[in-house]
mmCIF file of the C-alpha atoms, coordinates in Angstrom:
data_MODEL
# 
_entry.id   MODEL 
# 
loop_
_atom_site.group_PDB 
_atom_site.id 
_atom_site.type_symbol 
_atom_site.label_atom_id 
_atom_site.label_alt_id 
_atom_site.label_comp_id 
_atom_site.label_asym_id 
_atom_site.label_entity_id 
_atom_site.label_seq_id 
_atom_site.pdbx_PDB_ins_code 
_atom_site.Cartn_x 
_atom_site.Cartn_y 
_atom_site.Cartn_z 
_atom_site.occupancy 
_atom_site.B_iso_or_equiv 
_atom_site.pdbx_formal_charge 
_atom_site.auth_seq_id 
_atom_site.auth_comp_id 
_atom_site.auth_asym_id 
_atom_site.auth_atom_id 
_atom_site.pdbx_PDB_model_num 
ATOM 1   C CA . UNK A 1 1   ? 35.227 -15.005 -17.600 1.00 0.00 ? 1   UNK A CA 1 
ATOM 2   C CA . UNK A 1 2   ? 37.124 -16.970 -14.381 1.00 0.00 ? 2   UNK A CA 1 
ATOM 3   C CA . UNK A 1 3   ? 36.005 -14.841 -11.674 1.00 0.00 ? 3   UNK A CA 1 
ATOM 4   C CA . UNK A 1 4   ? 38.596 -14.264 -8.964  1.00 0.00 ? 4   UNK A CA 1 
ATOM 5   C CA . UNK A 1 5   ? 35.339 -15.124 -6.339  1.00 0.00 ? 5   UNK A CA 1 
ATOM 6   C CA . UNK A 1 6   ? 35.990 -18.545 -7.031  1.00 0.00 ? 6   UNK A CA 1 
ATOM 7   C CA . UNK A 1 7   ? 35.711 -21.008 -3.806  1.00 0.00 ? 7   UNK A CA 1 
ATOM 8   C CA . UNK A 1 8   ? 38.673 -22.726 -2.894  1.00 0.00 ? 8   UNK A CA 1 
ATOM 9   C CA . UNK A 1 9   ? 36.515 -26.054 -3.098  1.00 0.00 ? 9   UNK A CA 1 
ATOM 10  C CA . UNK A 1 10  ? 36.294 -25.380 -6.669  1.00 0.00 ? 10  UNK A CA 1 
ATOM 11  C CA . UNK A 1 11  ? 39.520 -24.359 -7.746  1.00 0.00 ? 11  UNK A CA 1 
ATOM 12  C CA . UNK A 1 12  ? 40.428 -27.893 -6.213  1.00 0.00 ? 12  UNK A CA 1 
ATOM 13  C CA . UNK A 1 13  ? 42.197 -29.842 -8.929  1.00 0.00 ? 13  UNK A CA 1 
ATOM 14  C CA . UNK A 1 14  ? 42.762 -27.200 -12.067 1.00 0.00 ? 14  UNK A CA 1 
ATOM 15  C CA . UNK A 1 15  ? 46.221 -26.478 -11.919 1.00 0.00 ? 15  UNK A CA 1 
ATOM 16  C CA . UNK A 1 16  ? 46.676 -28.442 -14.683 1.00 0.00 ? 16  UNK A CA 1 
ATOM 17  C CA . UNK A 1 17  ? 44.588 -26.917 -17.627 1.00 0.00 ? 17  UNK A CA 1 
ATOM 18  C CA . UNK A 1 18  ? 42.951 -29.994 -19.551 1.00 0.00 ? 18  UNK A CA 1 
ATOM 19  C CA . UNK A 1 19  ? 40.638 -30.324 -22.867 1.00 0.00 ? 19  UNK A CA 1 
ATOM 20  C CA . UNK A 1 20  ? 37.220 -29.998 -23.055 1.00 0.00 ? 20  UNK A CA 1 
ATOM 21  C CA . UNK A 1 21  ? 34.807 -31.019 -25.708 1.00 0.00 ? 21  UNK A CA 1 
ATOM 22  C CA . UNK A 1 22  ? 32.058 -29.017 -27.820 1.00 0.00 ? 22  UNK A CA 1 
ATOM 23  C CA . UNK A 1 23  ? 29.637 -30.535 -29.954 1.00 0.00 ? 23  UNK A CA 1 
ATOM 24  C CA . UNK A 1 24  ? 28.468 -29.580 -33.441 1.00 0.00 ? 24  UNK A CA 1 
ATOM 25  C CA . UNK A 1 25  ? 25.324 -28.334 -33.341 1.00 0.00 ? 25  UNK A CA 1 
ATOM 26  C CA . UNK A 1 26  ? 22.709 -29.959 -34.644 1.00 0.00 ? 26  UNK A CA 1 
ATOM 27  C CA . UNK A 1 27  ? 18.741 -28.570 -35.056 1.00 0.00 ? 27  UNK A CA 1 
ATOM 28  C CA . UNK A 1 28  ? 15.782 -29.088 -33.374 1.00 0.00 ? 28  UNK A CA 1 
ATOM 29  C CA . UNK A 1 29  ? 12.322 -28.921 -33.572 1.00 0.00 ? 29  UNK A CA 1 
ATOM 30  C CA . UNK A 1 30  ? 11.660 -26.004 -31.432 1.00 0.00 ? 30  UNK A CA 1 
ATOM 31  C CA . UNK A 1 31  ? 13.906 -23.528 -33.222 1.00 0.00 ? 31  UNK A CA 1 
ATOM 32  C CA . UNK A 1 32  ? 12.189 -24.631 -36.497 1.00 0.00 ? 32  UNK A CA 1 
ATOM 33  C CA . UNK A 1 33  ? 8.696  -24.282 -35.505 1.00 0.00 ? 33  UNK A CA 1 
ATOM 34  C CA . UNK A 1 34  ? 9.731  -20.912 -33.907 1.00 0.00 ? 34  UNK A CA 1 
ATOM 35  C CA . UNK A 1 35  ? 10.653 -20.167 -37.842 1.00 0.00 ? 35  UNK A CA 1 
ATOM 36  C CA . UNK A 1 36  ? 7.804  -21.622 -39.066 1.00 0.00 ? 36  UNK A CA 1 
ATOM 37  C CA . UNK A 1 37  ? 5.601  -19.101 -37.050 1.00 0.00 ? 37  UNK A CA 1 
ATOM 38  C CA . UNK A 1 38  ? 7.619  -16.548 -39.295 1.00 0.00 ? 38  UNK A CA 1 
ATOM 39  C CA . UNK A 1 39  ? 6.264  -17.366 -42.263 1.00 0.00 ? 39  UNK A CA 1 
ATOM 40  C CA . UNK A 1 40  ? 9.087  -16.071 -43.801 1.00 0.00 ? 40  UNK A CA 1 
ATOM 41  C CA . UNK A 1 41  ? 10.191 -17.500 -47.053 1.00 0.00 ? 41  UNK A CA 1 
ATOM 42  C CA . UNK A 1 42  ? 14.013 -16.836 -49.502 1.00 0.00 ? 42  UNK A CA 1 
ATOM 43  C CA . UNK A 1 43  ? 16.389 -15.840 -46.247 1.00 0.00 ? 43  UNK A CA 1 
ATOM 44  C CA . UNK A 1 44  ? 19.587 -16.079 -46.886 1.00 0.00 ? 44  UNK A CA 1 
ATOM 45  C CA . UNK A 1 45  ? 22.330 -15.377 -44.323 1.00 0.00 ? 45  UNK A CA 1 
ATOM 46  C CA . UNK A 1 46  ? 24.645 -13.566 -45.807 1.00 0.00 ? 46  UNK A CA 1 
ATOM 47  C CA . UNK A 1 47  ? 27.885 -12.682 -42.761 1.00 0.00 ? 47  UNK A CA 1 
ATOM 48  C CA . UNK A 1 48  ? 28.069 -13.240 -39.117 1.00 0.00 ? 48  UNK A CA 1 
ATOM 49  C CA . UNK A 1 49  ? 31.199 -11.552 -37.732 1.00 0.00 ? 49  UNK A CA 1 
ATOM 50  C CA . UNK A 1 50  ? 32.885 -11.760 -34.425 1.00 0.00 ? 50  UNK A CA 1 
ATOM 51  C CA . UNK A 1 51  ? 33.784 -7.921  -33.890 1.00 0.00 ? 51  UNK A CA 1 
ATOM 52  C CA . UNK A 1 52  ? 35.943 -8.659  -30.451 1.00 0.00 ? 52  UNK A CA 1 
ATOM 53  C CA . UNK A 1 53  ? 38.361 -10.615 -28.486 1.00 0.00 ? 53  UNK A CA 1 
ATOM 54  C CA . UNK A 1 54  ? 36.217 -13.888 -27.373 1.00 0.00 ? 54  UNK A CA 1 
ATOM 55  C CA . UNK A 1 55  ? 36.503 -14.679 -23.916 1.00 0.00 ? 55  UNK A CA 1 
ATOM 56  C CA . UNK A 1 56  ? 36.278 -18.939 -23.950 1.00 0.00 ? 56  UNK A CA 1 
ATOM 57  C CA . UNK A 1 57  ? 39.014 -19.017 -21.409 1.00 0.00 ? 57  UNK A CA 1 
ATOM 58  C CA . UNK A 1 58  ? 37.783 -21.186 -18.298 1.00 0.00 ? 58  UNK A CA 1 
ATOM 59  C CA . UNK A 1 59  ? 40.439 -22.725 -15.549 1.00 0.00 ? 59  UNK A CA 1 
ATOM 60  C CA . UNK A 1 60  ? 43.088 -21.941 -18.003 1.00 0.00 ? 60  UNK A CA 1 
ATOM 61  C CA . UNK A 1 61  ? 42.102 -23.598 -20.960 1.00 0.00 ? 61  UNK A CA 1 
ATOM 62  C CA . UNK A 1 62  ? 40.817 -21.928 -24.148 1.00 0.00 ? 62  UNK A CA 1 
ATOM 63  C CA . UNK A 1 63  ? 37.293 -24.136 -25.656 1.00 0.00 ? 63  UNK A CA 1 
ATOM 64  C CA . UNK A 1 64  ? 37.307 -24.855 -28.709 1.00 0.00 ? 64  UNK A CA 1 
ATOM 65  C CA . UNK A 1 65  ? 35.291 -24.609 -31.590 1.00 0.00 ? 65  UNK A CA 1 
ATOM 66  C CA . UNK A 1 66  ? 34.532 -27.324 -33.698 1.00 0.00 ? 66  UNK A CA 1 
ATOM 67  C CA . UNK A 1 67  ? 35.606 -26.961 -37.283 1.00 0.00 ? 67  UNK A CA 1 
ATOM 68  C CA . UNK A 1 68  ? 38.048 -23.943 -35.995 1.00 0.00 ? 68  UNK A CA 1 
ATOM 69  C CA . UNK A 1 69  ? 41.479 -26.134 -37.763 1.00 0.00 ? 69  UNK A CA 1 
ATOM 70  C CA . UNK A 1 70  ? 39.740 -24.431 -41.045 1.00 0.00 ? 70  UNK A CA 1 
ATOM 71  C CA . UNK A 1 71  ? 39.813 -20.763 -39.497 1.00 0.00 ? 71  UNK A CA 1 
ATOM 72  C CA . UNK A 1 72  ? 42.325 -18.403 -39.184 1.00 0.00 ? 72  UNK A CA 1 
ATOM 73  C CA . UNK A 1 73  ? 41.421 -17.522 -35.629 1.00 0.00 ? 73  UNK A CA 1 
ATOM 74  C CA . UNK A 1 74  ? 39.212 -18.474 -32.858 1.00 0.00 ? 74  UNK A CA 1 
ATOM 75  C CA . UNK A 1 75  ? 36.676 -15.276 -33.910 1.00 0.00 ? 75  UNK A CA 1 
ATOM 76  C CA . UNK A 1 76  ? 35.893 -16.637 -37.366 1.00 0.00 ? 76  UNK A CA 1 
ATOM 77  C CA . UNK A 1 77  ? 35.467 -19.824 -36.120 1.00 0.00 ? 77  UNK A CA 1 
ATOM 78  C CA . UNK A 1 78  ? 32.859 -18.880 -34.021 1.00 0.00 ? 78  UNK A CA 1 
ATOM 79  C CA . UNK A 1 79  ? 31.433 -16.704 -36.435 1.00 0.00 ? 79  UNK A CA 1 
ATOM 80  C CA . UNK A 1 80  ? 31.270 -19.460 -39.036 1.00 0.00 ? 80  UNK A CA 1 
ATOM 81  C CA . UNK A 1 81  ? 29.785 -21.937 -36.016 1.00 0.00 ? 81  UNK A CA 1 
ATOM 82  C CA . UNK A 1 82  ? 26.911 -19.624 -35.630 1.00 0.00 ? 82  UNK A CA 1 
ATOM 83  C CA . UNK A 1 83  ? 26.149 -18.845 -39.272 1.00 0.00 ? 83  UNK A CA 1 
ATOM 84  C CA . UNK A 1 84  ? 25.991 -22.770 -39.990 1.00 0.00 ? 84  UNK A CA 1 
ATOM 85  C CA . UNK A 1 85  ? 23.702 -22.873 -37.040 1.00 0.00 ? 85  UNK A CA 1 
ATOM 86  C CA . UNK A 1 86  ? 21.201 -20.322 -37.980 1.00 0.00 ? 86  UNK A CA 1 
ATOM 87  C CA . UNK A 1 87  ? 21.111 -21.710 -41.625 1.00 0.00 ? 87  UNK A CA 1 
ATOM 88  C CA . UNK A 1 88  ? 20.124 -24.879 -40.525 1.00 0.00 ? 88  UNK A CA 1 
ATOM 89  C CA . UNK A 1 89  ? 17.783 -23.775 -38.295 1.00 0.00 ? 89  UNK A CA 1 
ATOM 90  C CA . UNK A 1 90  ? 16.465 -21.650 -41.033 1.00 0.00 ? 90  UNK A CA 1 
ATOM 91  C CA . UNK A 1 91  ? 16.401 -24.305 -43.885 1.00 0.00 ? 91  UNK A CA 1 
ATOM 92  C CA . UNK A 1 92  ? 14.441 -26.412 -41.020 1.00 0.00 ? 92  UNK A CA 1 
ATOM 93  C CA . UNK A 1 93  ? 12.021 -24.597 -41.039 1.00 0.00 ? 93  UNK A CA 1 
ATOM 94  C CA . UNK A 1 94  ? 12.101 -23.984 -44.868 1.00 0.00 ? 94  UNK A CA 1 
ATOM 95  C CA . UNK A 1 95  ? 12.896 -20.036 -44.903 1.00 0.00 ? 95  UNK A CA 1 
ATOM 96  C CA . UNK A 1 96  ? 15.885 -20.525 -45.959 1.00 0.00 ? 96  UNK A CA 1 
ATOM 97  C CA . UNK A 1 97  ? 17.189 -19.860 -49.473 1.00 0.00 ? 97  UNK A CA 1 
ATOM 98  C CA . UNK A 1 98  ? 20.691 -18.919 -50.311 1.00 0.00 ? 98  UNK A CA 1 
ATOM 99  C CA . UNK A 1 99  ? 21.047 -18.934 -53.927 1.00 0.00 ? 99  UNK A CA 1 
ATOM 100 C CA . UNK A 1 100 ? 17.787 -16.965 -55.077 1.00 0.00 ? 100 UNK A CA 1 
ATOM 101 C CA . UNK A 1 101 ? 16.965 -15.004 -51.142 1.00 0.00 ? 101 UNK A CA 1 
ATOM 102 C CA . UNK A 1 102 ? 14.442 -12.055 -51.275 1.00 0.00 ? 102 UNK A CA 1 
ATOM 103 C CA . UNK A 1 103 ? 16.282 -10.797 -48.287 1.00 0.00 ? 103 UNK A CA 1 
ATOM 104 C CA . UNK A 1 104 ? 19.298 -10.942 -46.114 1.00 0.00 ? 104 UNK A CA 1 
ATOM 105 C CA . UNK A 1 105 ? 20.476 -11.158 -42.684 1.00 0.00 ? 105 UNK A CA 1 
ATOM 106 C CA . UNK A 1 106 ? 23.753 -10.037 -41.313 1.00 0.00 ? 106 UNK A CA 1 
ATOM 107 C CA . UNK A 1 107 ? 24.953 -10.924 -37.562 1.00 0.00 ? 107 UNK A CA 1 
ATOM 108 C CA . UNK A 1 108 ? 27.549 -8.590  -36.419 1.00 0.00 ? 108 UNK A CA 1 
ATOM 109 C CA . UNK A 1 109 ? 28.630 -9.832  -32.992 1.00 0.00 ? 109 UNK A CA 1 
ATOM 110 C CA . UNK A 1 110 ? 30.325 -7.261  -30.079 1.00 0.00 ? 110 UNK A CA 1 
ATOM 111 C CA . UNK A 1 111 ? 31.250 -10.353 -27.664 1.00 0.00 ? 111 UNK A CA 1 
ATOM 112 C CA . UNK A 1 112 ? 31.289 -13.991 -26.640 1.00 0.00 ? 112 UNK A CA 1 
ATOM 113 C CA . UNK A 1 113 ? 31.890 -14.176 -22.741 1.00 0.00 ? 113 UNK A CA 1 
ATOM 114 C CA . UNK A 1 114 ? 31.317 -17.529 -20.533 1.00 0.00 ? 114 UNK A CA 1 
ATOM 115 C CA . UNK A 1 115 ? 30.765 -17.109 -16.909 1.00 0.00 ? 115 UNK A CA 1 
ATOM 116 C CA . UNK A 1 116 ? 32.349 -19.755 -14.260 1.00 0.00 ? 116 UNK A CA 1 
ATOM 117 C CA . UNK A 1 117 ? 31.237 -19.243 -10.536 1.00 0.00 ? 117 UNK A CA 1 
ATOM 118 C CA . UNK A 1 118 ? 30.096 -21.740 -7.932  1.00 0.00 ? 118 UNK A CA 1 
ATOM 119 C CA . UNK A 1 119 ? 26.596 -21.016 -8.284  1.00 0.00 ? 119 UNK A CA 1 
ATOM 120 C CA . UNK A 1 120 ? 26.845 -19.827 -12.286 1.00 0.00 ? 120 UNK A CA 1 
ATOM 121 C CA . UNK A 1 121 ? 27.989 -21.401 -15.304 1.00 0.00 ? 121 UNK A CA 1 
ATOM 122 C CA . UNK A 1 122 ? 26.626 -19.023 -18.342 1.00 0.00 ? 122 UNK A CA 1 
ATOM 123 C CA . UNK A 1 123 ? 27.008 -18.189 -21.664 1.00 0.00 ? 123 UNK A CA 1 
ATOM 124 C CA . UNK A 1 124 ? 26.864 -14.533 -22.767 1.00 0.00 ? 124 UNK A CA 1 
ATOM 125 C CA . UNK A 1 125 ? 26.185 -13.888 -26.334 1.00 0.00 ? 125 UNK A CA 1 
ATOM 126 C CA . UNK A 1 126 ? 25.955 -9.825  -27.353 1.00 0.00 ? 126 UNK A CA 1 
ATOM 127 C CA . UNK A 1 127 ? 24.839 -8.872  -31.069 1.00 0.00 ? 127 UNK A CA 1 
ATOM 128 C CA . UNK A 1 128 ? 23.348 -6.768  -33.931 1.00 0.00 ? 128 UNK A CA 1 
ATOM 129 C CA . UNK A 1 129 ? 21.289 -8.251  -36.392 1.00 0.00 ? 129 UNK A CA 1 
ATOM 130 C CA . UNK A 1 130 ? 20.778 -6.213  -40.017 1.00 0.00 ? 130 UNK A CA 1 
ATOM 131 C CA . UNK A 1 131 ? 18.658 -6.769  -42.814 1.00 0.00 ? 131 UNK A CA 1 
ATOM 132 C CA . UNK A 1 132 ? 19.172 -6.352  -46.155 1.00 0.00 ? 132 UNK A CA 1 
ATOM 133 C CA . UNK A 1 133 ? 15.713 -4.203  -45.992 1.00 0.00 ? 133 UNK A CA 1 
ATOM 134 C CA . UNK A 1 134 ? 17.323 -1.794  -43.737 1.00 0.00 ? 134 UNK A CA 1 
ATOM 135 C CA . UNK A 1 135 ? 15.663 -3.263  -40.663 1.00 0.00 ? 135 UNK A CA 1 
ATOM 136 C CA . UNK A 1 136 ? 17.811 -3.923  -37.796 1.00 0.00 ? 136 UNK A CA 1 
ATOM 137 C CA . UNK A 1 137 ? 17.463 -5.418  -33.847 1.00 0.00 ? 137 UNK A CA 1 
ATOM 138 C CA . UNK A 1 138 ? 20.056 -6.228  -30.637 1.00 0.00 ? 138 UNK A CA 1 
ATOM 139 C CA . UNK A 1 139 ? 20.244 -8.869  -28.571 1.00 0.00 ? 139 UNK A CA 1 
ATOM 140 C CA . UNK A 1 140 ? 21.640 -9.193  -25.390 1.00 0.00 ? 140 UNK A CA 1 
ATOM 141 C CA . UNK A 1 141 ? 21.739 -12.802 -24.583 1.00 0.00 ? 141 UNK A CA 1 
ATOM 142 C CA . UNK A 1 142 ? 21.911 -15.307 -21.488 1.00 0.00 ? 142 UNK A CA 1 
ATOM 143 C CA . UNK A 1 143 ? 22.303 -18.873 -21.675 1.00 0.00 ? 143 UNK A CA 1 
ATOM 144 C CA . UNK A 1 144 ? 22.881 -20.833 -18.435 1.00 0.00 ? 144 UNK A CA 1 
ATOM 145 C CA . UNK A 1 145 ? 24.059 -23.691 -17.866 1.00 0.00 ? 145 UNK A CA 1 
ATOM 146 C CA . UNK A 1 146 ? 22.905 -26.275 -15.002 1.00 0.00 ? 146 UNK A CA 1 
ATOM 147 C CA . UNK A 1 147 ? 25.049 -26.223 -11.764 1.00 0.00 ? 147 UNK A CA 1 
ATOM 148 C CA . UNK A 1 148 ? 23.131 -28.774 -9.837  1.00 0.00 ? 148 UNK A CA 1 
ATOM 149 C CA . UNK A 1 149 ? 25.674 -31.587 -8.484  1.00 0.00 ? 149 UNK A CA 1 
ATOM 150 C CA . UNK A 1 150 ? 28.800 -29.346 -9.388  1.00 0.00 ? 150 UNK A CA 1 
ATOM 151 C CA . UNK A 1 151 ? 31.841 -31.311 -8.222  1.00 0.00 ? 151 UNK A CA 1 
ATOM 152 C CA . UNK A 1 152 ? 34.695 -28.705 -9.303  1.00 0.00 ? 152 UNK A CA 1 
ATOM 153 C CA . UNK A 1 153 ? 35.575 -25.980 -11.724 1.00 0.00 ? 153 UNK A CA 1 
ATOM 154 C CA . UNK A 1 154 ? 36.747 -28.492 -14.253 1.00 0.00 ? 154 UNK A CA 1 
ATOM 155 C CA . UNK A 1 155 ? 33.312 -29.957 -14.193 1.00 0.00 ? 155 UNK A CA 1 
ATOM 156 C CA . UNK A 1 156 ? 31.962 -26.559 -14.272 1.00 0.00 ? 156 UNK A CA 1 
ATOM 157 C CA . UNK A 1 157 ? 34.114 -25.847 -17.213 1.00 0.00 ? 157 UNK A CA 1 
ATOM 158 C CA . UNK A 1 158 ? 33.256 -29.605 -18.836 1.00 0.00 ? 158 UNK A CA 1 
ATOM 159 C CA . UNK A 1 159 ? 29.787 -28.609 -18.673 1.00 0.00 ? 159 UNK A CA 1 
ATOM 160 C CA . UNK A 1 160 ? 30.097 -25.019 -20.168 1.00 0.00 ? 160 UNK A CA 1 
ATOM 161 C CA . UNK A 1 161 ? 32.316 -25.962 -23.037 1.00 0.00 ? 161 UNK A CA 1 
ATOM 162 C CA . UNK A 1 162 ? 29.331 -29.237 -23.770 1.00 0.00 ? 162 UNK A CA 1 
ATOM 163 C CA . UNK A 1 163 ? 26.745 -26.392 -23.610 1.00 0.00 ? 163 UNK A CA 1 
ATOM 164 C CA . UNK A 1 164 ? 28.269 -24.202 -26.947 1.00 0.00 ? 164 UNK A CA 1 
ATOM 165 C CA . UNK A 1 165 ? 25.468 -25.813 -29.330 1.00 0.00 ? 165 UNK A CA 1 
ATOM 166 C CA . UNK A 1 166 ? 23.348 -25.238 -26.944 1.00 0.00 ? 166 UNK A CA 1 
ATOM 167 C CA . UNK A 1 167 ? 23.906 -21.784 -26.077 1.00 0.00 ? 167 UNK A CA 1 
ATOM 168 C CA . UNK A 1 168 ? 24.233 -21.146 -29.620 1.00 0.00 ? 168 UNK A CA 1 
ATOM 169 C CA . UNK A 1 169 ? 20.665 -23.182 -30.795 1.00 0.00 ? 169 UNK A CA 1 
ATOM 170 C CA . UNK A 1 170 ? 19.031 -20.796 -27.318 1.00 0.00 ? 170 UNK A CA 1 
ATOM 171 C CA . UNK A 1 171 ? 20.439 -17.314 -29.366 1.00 0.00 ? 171 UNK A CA 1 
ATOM 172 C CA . UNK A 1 172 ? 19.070 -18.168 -32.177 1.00 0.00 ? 172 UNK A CA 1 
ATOM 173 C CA . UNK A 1 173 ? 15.496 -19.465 -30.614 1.00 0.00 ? 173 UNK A CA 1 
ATOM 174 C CA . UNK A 1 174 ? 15.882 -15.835 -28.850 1.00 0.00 ? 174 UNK A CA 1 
ATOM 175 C CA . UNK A 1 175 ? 16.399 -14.081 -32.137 1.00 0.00 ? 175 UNK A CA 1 
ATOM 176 C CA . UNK A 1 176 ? 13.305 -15.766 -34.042 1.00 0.00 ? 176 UNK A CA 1 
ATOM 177 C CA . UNK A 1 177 ? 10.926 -15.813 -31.227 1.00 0.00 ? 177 UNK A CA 1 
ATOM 178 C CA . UNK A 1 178 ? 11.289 -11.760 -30.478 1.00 0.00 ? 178 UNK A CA 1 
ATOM 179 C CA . UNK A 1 179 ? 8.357  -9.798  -32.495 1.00 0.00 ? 179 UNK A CA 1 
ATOM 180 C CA . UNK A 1 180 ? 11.091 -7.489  -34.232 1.00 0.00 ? 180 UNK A CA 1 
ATOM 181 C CA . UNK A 1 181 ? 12.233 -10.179 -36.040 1.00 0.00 ? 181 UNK A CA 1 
ATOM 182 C CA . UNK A 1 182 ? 9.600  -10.472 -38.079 1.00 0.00 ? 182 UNK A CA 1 
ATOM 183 C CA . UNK A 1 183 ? 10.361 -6.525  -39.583 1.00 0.00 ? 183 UNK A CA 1 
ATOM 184 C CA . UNK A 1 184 ? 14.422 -8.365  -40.685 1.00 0.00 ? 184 UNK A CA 1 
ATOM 185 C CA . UNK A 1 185 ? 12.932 -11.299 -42.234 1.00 0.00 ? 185 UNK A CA 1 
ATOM 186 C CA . UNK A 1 186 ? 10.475 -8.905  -44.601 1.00 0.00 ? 186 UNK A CA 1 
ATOM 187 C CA . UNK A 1 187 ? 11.589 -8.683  -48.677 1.00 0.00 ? 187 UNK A CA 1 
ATOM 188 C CA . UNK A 1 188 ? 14.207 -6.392  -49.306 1.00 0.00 ? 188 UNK A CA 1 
ATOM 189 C CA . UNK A 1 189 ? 17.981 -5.994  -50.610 1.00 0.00 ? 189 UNK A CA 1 
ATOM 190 C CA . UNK A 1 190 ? 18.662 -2.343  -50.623 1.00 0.00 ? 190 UNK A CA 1 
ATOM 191 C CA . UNK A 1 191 ? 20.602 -2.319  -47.664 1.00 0.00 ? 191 UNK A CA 1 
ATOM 192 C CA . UNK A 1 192 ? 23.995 -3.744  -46.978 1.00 0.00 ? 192 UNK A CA 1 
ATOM 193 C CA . UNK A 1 193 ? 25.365 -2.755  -43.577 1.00 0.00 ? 193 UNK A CA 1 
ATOM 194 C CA . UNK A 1 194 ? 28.638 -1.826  -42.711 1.00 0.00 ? 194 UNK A CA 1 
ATOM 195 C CA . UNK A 1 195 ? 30.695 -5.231  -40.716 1.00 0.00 ? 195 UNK A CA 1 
ATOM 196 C CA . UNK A 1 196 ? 33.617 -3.475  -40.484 1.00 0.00 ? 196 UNK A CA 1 
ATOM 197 C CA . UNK A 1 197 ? 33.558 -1.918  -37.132 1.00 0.00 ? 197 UNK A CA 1 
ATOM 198 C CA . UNK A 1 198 ? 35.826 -2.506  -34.665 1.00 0.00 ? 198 UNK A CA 1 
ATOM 199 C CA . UNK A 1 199 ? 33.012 -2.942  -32.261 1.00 0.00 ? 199 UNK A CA 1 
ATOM 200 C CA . UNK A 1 200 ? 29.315 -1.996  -31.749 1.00 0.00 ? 200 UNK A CA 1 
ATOM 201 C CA . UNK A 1 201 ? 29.179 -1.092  -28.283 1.00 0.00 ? 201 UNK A CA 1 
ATOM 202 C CA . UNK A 1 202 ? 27.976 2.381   -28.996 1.00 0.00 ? 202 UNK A CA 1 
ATOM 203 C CA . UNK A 1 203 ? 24.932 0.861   -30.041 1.00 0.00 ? 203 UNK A CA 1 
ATOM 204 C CA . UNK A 1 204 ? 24.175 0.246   -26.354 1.00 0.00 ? 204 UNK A CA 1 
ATOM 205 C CA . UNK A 1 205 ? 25.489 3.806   -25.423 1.00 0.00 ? 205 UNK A CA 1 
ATOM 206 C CA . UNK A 1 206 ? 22.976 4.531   -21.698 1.00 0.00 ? 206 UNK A CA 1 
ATOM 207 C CA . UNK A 1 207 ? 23.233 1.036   -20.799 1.00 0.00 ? 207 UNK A CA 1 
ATOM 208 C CA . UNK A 1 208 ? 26.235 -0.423  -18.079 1.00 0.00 ? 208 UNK A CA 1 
ATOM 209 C CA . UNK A 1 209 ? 27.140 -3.573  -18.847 1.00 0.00 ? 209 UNK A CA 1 
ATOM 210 C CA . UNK A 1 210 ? 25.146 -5.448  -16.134 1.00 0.00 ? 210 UNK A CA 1 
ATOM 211 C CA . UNK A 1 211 ? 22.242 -4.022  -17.720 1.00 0.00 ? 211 UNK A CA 1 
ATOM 212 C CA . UNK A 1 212 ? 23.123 -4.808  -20.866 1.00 0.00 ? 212 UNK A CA 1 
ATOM 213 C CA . UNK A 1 213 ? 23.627 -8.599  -19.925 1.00 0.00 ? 213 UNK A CA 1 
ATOM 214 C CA . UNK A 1 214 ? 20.607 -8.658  -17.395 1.00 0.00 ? 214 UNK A CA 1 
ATOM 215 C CA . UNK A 1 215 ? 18.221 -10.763 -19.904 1.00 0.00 ? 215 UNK A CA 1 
ATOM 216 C CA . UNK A 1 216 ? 18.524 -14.402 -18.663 1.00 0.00 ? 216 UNK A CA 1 
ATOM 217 C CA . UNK A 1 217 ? 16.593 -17.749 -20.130 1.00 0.00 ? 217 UNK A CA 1 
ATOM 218 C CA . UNK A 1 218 ? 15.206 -20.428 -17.730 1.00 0.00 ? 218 UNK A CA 1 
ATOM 219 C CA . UNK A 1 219 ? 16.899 -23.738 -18.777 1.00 0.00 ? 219 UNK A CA 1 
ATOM 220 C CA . UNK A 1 220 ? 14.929 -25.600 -21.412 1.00 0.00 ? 220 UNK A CA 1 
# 
């Protein structure tokens, strides 16, 4: 989300839309110890789905998403980005088990938003995690990325689009870290929630939106 508050020393210089890279992601060792401290053994994920329109639009380019040439749109890309992500992240720290799994996790996602301002560069990740034991938890989550030194709003966007893994690998260490995941990652493959909705925003029904995107993470 370009926000029309946008200084005039940053919109120097992004007339011209140009590319911007993302990386794949790769694991590390503090999302695995975080599922390590689960104990959890036999997850398997079994969908991640992008239920809305993804804002990745920043100085009027769209980022992409690596591996997206084998998706139909930009959604499933993602969705497909995030499920590789949390499998590795998983099999790191040897939960994960996709052939034979005692229980399942499903990741339906309302939005993907990125925030450009002078003073903000930010990732916004909001989603509903199910488990095939009928457990389920939301997440509301913040990544931000560094602004100190920030020349323009194509370096802002530069460093934005290089921060997908890492927004990505800090929803994922925000997932596995919070005490109610522990209830999704518990035997159990009775339930199989519906991923069909159009969106889940009525699960946040008595919330605005700035307080459903007030949780922010301290750079790591």
């Amino acid at each position: 989300m370009l926000l029309s508050s946008l200084s005039a020393v940053l919109l120097s210089g992004c007339s011209t839309p140009e590319p911007y890279v993302t990386y794949a992601y790769e694991p590390n060792a503090q999302n695995a110890r975080s599922v390590k401290r689960l104990q959890a053994e036999d997850v398997a994920v079994a969908e991640v789905r992008v239920a809305k329109a993804m804002d990745l639009d920043c100085a009027g380019t769209i980022f992409p998403i690596p591996g997206e040439e084998k998706y139909k749109n930009l959604n499933d890309a993602f969705a497909a980005y995030w499920k590789n992500a949390f499998m590795a992240d998983l099999k790191n720290g040897s939960a994960l088990n996709q052939d034979k799994p005692k229980v399942k996790i499903y990741n339906l996602i309302d939005s993907v938003k990125i925030q450009a301002e002078p003073t903000m560069l930010a990732w916004r990740i909001n989603m509903e995690l199910f488990s095939s034991n009928g457990s389920s938890m939301k997440a509301a989550v913040v990544y931000n990325v560094p602004t100190d030194s920030l020349k323009n709003m194509q370096d802002g966007c530069r460093r934005l689009a290089a921060g997908l893994d890492k927004a990505v690998r800090w929803s994922i260490l925000e997932i596995t870290s919070d005490p109610r995941f522990q209830n999704l990652v518990q035997p159990g493959l009775d339930f199989v929630p519906s991923m069909k909705a159009a969106s889940i925003q009525s699960v946040f029904l008595g919330e605005d939106e700035e307080e459903r995107w007030s949780k922010s993470n301290k750079i790591k």
